[in-house]
N, C-alpha and C positions, 0 to 999 in steps of 0.2 A: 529803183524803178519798180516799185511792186504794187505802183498804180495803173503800171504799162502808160503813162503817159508821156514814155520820149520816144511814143511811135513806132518803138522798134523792140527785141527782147535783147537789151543792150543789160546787162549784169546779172543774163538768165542763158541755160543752155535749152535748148528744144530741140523737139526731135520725135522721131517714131514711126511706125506705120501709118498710122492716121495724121494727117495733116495738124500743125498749129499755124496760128496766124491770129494779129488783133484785127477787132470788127469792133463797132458800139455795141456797146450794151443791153441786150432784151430790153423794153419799157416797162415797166416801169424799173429804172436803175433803181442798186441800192446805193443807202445814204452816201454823200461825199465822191461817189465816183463823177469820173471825167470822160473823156472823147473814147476811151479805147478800154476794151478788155482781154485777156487772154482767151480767145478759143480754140479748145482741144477737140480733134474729131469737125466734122462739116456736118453742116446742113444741105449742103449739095447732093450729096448722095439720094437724098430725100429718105426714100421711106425705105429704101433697100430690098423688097418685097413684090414680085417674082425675081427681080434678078438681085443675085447675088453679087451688089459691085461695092458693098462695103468694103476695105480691109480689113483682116485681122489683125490684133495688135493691140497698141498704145498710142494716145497721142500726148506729149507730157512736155512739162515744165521742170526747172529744178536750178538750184540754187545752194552754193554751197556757202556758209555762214558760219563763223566762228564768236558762240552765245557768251559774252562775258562774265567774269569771275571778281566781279568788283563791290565796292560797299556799295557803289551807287545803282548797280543793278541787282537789288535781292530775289525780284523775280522779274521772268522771263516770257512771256508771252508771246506765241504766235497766235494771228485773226487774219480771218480772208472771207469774202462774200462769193457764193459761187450758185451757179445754177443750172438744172440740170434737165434736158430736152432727151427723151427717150421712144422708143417703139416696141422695147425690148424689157426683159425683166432680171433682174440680179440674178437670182439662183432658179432653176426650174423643178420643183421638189420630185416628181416624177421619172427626169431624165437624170437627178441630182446629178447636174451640174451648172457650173456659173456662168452666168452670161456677162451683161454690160454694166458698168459701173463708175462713179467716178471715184478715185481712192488717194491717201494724202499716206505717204510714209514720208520716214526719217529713216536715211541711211550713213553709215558711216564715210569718213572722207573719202574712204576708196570704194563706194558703190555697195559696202554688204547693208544688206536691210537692217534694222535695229530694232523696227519696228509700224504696223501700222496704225495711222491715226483715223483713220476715217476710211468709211465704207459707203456709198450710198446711191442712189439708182431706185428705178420702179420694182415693188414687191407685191405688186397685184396682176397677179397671171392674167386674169379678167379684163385686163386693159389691152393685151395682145394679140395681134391676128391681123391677119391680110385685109381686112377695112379699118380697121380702129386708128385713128388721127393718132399726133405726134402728143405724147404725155410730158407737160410742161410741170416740173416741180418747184416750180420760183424760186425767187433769188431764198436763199441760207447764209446763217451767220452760223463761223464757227470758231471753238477758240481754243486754243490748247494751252498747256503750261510747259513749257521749254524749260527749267528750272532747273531739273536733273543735270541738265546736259551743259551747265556753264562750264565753262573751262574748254570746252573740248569743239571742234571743230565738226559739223556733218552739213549731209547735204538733204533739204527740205525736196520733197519729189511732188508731183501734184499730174494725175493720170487721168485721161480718159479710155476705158477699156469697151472693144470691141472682140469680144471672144466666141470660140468655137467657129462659126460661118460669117458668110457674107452679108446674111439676113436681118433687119431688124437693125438702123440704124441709132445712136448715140453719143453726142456730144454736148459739151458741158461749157460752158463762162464762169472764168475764175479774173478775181477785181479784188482790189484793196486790201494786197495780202502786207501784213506788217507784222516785225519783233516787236516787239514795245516791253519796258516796265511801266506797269499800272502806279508804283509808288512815285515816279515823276514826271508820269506820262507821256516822253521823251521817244523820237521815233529813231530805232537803228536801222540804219540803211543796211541790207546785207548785199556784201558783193561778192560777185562768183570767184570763185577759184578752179584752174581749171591746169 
């Protein structure tokens, strides 16, 4: 289900302060996607600015998968298209601290980090302030190499971060996330463990 198209987050756990929930896809989708994507965080909120009705938090996906250790899978691929609708800015150099973000770890099967794979959100402070429109980053591909990790069992995490205040909404569309080996192309369904 890592097209989100059985409607439901049926072989994915969710959860968080900020809402998850599938909706269609921004337009223009990217390639291959269908009726639904995952989104982290709302649009409801809208702009979040004078009132503080964001929450703090997370709004996340996750999925725990066990990467094979076979001749027939020598490498390991994780891809996902995602995009990301901000008001807000990742790090504030001034105030140095982090704001909103959408971010991709890997954790081990019992929830400790291992590590993160992705960081990304608005980095132009110039884009923020109490008139400035919703900063649309379009859809992204991204891809990683799982390869390390055959044999062993963790869980894929996938976050939208709303931090510090209520201010300055952020939320993200994640679509067409898949394991794959590139050598035969072959798509492994990962199902949750829980």
């Amino acid at each position: 289900n890592g097209e989100f198209e059985a409607g439901s987050f049926s072989g994915w756990s969710a959860g968080g302060a900020l809402p998850t929930s599938l909706a269609p896809p921004p337009s223009p989708p990217p390639a291959g996607s269908g009726a639904y994507s995952a989104l982290l965080g709302s649009p409801a909120y809208g702009h979040g600015y004078p009132n503080p009705v964001v929450p703090v938090g997370s709004g996340a996906v996750s999925q725990t998968v066990t990467i094979p250790a076979t001749p027939e899978w020598p490498l390991a691929r994780l891809s996902f298209w995602y995009r990301v609708f901000t008001y807000d800015v990742i790090y504030h150099p001034t105030r140095q601290k982090y704001y909103d973000s959408f971010e991709v770890f890997i954790l081990s099967s019992t929830g400790v980090t291992i590590t993160r794979l992705l960081q990304d959100g608005n980095t132009d402070l110039s884009l923020v302030g109490p008139d400035k429109p919703v900063i649309d980053l379009g859809w992204k591909f991204a891809a990683f190499d799982l390869t390390p990790y055959a044999g062993q069992t963790i869980r894929v995490w996938f976050g939208n971060f709303n931090r510090q205040d209520g201010y300055y909404n952020t939320y993200t569309y994640l679509d067409s996330v898949r394991i794959t080996t590139p050598v035969r192309r072959a798509l492994y369904l990962p199902r949750v463990g829980r």
